[in-house]
N, CA, C and O atoms as a Maestro MAE file, in Angstrom:
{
 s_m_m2io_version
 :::
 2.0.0
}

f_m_ct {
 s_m_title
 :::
 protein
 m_atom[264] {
  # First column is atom index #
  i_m_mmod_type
  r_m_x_coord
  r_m_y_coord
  r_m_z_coord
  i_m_residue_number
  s_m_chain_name
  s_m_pdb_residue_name
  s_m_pdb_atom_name
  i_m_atomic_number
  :::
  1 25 -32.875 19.049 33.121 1 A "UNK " " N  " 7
  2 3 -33.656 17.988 32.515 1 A "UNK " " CA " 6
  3 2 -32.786 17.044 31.706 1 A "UNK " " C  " 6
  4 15 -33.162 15.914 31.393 1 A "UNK " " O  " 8
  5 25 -31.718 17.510 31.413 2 A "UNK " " N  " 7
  6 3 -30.865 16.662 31.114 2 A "UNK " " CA " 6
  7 2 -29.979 15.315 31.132 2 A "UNK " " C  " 6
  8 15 -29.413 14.542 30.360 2 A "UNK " " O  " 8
  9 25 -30.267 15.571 32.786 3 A "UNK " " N  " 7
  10 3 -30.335 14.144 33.486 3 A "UNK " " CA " 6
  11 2 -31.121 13.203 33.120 3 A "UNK " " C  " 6
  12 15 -30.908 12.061 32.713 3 A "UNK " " O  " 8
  13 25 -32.391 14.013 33.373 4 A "UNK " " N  " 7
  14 3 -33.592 12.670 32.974 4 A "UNK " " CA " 6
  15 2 -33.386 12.190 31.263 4 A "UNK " " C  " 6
  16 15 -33.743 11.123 30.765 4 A "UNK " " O  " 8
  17 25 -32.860 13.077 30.739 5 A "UNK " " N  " 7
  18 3 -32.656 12.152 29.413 5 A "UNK " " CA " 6
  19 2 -31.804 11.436 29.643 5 A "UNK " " C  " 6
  20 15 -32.418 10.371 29.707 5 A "UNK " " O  " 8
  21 25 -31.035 11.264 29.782 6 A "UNK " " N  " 7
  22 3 -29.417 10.372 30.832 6 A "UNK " " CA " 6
  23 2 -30.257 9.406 31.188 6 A "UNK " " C  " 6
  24 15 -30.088 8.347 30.584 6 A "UNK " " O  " 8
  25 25 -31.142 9.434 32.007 7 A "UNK " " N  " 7
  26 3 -31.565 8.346 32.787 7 A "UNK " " CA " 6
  27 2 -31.774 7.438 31.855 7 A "UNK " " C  " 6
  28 15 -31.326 6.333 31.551 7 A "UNK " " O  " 8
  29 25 -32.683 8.291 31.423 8 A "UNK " " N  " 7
  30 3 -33.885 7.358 30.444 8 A "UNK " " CA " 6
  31 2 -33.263 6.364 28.858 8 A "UNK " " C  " 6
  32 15 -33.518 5.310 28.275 8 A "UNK " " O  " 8
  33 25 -32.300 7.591 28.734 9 A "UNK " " N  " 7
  34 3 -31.127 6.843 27.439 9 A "UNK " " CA " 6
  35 2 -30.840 5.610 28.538 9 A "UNK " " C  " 6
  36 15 -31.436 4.586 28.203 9 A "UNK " " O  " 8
  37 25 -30.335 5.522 29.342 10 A "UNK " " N  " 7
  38 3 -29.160 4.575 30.042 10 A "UNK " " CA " 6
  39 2 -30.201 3.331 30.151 10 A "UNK " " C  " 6
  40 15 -29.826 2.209 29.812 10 A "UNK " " O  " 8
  41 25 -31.625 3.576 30.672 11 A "UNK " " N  " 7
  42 3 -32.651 2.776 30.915 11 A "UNK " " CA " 6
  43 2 -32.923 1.830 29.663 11 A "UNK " " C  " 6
  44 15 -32.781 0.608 29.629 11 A "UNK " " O  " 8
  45 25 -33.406 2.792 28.500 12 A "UNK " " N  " 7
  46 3 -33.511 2.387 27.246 12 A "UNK " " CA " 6
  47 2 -32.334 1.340 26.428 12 A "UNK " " C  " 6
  48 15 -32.577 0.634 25.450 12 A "UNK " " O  " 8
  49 25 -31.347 1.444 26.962 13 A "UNK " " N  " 7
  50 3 -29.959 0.825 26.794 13 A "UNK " " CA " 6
  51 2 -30.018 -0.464 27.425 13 A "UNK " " C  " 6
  52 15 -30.137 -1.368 26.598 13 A "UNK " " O  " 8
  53 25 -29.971 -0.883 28.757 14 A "UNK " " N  " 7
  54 3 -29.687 -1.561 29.922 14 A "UNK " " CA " 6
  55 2 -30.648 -2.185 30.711 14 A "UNK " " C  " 6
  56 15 -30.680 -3.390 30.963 14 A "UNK " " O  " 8
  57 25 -31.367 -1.406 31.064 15 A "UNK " " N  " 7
  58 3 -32.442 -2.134 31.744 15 A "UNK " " CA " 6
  59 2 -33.751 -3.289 31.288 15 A "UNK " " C  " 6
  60 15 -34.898 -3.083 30.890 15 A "UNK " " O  " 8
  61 25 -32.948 -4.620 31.565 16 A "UNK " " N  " 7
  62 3 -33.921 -5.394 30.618 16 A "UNK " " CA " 6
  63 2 -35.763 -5.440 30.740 16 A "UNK " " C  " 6
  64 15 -36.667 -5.254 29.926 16 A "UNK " " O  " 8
  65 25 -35.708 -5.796 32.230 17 A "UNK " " N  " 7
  66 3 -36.970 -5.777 32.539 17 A "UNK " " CA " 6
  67 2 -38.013 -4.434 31.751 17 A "UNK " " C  " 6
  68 15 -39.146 -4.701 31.351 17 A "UNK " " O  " 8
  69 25 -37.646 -3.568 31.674 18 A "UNK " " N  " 7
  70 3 -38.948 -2.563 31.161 18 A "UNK " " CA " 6
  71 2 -39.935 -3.277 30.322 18 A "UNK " " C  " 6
  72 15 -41.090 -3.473 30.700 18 A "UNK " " O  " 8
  73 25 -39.523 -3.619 29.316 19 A "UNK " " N  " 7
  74 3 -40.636 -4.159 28.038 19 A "UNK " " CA " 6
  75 2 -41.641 -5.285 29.073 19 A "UNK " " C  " 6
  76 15 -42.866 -5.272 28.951 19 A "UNK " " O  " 8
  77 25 -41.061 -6.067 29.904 20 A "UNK " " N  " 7
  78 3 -41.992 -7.400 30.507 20 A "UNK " " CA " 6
  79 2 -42.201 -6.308 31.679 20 A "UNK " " C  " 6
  80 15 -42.702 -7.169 32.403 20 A "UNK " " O  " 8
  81 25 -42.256 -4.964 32.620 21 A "UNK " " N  " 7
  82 3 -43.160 -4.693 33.479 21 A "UNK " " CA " 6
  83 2 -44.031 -3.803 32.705 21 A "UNK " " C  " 6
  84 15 -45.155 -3.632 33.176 21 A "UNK " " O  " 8
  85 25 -43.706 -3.141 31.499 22 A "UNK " " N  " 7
  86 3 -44.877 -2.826 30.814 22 A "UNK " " CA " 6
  87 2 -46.128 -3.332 30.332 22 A "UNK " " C  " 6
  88 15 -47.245 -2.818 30.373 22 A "UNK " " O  " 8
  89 25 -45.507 -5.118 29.578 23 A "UNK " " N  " 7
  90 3 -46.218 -5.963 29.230 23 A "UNK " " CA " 6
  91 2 -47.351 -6.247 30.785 23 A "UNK " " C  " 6
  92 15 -48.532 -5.935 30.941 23 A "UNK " " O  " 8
  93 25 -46.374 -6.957 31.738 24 A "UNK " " N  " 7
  94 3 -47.042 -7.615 32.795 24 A "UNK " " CA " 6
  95 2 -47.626 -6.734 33.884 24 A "UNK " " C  " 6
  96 15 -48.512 -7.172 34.618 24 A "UNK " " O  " 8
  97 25 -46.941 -4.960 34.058 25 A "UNK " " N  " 7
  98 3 -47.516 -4.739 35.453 25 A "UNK " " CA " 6
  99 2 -48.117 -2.721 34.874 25 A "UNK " " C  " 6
  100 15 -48.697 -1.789 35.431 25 A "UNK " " O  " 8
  101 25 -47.567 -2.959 33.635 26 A "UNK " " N  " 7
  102 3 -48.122 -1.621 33.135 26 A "UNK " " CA " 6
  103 2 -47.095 -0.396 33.017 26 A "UNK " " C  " 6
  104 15 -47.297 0.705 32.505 26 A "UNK " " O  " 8
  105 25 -45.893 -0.909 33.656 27 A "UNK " " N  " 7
  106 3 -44.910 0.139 34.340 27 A "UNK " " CA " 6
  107 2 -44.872 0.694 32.366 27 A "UNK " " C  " 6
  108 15 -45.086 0.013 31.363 27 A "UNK " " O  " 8
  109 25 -44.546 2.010 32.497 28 A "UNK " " N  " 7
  110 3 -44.300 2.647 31.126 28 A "UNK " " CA " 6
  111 2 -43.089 3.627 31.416 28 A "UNK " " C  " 6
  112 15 -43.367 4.459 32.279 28 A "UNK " " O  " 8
  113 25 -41.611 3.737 30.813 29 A "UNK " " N  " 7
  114 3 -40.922 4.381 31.091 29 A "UNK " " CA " 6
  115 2 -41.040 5.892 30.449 29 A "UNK " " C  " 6
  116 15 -40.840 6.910 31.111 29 A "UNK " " O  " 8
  117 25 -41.241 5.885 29.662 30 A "UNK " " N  " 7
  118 3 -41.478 7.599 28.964 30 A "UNK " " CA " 6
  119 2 -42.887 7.676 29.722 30 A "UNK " " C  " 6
  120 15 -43.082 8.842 29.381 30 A "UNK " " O  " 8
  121 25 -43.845 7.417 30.358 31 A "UNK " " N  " 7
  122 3 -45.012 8.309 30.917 31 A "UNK " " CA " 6
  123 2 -43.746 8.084 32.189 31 A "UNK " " C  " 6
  124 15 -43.393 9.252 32.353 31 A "UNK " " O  " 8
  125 25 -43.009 7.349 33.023 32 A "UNK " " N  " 7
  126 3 -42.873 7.965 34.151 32 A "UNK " " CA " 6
  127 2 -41.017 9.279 34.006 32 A "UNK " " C  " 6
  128 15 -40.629 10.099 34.837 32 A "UNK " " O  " 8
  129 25 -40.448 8.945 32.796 33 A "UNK " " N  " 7
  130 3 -39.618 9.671 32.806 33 A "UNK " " CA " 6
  131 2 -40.461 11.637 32.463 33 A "UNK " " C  " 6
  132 15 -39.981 12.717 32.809 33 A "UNK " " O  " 8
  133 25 -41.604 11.399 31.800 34 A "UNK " " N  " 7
  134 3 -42.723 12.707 31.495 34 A "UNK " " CA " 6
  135 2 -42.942 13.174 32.974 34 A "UNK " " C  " 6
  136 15 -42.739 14.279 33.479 34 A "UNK " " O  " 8
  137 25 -43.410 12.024 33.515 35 A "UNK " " N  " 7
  138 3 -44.096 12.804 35.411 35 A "UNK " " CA " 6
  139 2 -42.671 13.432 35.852 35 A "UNK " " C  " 6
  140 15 -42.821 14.551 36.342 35 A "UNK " " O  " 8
  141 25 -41.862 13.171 35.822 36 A "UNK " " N  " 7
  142 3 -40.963 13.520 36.466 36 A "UNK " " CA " 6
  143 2 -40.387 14.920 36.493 36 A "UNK " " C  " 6
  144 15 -40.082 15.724 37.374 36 A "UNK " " O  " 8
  145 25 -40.348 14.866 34.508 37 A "UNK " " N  " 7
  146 3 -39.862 16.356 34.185 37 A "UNK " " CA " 6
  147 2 -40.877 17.137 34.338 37 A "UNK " " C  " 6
  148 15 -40.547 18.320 34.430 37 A "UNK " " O  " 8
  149 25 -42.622 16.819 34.437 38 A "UNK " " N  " 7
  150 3 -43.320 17.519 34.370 38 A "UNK " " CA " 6
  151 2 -42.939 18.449 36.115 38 A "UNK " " C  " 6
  152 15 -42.725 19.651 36.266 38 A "UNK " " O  " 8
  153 25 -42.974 17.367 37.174 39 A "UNK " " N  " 7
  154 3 -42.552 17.753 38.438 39 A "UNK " " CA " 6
  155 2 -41.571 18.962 38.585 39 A "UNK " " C  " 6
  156 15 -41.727 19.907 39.358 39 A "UNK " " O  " 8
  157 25 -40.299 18.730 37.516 40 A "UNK " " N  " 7
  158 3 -39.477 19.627 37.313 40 A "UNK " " CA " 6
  159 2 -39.435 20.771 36.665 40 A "UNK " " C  " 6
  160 15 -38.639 21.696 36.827 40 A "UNK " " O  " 8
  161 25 -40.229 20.693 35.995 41 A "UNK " " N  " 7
  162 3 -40.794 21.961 34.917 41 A "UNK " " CA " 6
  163 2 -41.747 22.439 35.579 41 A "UNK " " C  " 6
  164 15 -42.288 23.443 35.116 41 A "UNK " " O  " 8
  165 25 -42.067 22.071 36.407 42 A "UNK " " N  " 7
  166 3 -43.266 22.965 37.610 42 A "UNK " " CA " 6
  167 2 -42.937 23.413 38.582 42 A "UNK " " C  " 6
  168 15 -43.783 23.778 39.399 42 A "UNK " " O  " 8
  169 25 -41.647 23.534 38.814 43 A "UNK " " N  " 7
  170 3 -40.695 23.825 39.871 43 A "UNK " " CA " 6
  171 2 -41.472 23.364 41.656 43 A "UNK " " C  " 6
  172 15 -41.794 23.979 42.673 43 A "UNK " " O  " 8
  173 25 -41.472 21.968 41.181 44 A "UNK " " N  " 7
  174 3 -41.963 21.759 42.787 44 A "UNK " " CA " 6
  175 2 -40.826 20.830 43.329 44 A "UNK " " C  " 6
  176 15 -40.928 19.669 43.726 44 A "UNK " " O  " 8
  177 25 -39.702 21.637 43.246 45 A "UNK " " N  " 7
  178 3 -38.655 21.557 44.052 45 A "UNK " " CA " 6
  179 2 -37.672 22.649 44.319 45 A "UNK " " C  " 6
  180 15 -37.524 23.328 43.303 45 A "UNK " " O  " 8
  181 25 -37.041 23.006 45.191 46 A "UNK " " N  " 7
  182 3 -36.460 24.167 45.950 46 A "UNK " " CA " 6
  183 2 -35.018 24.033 46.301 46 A "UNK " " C  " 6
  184 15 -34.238 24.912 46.665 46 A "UNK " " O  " 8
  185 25 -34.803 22.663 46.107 47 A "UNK " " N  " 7
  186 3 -33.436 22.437 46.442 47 A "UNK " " CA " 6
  187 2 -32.731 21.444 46.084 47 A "UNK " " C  " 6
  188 15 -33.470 20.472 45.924 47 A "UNK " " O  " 8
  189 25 -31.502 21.172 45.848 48 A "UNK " " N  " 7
  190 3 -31.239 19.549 45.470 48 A "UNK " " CA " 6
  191 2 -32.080 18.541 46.392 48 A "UNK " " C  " 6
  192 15 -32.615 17.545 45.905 48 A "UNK " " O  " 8
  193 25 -32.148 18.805 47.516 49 A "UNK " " N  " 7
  194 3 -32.537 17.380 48.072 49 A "UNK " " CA " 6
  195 2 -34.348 17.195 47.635 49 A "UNK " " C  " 6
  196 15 -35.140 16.304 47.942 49 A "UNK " " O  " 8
  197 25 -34.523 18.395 46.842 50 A "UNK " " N  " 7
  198 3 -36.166 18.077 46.536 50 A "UNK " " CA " 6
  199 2 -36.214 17.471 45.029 50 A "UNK " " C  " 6
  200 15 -37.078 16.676 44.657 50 A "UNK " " O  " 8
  201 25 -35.137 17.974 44.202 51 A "UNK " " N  " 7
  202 3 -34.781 17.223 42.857 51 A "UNK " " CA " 6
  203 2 -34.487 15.759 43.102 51 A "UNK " " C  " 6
  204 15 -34.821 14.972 42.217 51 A "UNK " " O  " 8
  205 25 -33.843 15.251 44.303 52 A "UNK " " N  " 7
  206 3 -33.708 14.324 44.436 52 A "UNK " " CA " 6
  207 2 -34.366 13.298 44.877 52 A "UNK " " C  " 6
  208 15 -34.139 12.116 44.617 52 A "UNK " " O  " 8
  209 25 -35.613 13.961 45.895 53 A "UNK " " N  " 7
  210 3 -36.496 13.346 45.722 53 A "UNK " " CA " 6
  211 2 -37.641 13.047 44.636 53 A "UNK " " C  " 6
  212 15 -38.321 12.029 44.765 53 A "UNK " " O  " 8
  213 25 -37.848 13.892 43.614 54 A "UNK " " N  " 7
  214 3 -38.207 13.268 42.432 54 A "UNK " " CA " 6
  215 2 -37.428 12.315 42.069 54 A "UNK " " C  " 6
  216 15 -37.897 11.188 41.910 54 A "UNK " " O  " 8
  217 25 -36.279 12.537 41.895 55 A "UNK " " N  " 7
  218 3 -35.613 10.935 40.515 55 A "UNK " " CA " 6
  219 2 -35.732 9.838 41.617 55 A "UNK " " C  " 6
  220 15 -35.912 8.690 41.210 55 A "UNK " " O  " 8
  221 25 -35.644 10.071 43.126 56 A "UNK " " N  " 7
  222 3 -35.948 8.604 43.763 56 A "UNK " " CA " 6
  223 2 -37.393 7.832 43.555 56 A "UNK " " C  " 6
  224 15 -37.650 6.631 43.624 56 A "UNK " " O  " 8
  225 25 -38.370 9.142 43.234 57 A "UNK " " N  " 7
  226 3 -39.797 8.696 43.163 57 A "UNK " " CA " 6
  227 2 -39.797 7.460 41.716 57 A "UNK " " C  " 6
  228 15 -40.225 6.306 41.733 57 A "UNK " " O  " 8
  229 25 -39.010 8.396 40.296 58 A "UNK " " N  " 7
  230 3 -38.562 7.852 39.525 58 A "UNK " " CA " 6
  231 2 -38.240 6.220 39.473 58 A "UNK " " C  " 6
  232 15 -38.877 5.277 39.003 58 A "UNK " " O  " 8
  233 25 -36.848 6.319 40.232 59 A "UNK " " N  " 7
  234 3 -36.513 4.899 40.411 59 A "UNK " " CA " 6
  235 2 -37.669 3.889 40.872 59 A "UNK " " C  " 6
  236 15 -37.980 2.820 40.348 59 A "UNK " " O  " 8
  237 25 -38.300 4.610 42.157 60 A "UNK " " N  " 7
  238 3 -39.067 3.989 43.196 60 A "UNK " " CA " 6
  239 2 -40.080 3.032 42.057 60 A "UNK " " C  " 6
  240 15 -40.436 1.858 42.154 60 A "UNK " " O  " 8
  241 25 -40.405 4.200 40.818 61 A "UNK " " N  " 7
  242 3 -41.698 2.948 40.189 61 A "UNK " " CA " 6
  243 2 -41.549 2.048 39.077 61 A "UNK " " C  " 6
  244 15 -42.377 1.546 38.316 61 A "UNK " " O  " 8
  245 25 -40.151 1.952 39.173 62 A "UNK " " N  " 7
  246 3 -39.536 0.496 38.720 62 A "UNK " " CA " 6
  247 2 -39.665 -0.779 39.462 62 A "UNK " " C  " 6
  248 15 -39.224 -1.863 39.079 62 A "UNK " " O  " 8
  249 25 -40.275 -0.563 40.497 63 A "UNK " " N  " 7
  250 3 -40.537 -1.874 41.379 63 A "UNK " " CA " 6
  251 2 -42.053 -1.709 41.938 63 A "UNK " " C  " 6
  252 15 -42.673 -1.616 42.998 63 A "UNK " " O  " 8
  253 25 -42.192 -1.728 40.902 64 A "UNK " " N  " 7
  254 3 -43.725 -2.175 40.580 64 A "UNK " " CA " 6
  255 2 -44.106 -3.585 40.794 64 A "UNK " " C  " 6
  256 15 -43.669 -4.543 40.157 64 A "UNK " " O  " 8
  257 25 -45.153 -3.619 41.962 65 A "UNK " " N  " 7
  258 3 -45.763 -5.220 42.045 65 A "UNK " " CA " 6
  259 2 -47.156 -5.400 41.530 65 A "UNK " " C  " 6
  260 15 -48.079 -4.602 41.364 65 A "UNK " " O  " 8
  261 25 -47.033 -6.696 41.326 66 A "UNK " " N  " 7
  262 3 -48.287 -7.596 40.896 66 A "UNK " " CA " 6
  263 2 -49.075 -7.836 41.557 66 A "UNK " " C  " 6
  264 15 -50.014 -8.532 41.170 66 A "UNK " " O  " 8
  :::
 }
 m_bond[263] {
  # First column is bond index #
  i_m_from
  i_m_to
  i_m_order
  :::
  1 1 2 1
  2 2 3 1
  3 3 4 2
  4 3 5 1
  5 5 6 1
  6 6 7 1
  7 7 8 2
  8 7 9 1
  9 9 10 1
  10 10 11 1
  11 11 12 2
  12 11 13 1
  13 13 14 1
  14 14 15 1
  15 15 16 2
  16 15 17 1
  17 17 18 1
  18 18 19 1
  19 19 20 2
  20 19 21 1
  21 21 22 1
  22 22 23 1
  23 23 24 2
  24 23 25 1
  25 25 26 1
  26 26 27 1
  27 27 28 2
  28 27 29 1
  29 29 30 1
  30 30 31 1
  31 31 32 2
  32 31 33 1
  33 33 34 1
  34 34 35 1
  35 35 36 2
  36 35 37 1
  37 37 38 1
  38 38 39 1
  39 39 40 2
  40 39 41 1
  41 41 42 1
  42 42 43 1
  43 43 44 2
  44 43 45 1
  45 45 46 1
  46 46 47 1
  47 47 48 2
  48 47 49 1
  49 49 50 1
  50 50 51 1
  51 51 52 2
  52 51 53 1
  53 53 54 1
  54 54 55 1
  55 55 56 2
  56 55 57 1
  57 57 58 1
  58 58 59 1
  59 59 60 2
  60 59 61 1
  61 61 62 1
  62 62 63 1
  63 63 64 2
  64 63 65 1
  65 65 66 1
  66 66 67 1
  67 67 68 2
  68 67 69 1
  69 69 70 1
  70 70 71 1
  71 71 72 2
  72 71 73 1
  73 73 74 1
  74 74 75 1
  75 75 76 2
  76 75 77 1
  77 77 78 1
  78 78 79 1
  79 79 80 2
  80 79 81 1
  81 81 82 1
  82 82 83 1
  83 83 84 2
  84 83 85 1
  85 85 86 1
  86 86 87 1
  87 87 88 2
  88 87 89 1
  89 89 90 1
  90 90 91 1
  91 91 92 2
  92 91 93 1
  93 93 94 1
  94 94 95 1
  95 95 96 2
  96 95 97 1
  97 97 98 1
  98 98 99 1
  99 99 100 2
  100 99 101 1
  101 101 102 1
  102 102 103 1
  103 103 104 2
  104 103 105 1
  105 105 106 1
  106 106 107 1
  107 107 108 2
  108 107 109 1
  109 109 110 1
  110 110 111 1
  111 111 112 2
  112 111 113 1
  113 113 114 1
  114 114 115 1
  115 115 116 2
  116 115 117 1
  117 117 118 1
  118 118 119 1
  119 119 120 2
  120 119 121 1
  121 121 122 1
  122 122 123 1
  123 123 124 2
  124 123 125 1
  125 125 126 1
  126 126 127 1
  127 127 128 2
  128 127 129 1
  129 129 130 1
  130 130 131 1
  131 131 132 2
  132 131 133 1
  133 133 134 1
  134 134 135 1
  135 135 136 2
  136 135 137 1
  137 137 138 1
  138 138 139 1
  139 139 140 2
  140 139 141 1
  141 141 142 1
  142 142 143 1
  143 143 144 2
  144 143 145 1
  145 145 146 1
  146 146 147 1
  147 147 148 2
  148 147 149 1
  149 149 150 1
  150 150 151 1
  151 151 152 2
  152 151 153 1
  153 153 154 1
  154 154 155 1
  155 155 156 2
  156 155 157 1
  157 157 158 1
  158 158 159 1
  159 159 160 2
  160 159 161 1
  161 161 162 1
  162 162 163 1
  163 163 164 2
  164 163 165 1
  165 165 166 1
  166 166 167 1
  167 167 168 2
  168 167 169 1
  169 169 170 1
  170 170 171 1
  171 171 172 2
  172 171 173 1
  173 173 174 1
  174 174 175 1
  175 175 176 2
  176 175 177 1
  177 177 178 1
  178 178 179 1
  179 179 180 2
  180 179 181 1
  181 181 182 1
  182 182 183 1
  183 183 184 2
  184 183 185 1
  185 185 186 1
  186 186 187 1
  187 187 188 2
  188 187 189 1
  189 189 190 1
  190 190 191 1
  191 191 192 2
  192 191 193 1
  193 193 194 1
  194 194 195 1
  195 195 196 2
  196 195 197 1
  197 197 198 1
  198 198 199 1
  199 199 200 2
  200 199 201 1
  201 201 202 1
  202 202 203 1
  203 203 204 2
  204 203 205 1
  205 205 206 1
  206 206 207 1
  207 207 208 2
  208 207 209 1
  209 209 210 1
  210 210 211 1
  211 211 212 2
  212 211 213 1
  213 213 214 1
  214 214 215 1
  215 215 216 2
  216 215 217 1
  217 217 218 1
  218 218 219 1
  219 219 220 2
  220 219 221 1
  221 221 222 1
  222 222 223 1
  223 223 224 2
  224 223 225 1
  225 225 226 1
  226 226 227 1
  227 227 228 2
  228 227 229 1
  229 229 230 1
  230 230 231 1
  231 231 232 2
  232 231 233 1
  233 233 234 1
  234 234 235 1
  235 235 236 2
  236 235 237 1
  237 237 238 1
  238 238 239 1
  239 239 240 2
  240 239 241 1
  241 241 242 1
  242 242 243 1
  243 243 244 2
  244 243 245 1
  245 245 246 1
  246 246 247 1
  247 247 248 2
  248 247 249 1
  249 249 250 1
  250 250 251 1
  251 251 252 2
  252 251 253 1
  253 253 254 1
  254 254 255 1
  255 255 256 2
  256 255 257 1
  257 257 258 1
  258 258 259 1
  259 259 260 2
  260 259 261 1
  261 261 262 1
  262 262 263 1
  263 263 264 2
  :::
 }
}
C-alpha cells in the first residue's frame, strides 16, 4: 500500500488538473486513491498483473469526461 501513498503524494505534488476535475467533473483523488487500497486490502488480486490492474483502473479515472 505503499505505493499508493507514492502515488497519491506524487499526485498531490504535480498533478495540476485534480482541484478543476474535482471542481468541474467530480473526479476526487483520496475517494479514488481509498477504492483502490480498499481493492487491495480485500485481496482481489492474485498476482502482480492483478495489482496492476488496479493502479491502471486508478490512473484510468483521471480522464474523466464531461
Amino acid at each position: 500500500m505503499n505505493s499508493l501513498e507514492n502515488i497519491k503524494f506524487a499526485f498531490e505534488l504535480g498533478y495540476a488538473p485534480s482541484e478543476w476535475k474535482n471542481t468541474h467533473a467530480g473526479w476526487d483523488l483520496d475517494a479514488e486513491v481509498l477504492k483502490a487500497k480498499t481493492h487491495v486490502s480485500n485481496k482481489n488480486y492474485k498476482s502482480v498483473y492483478d495489482y496492476h490492474k488496479i493502479l491502471a483502473s486508478f490512473f484510468r479515472s483521471t480522464m474523466v469526461t464531461m
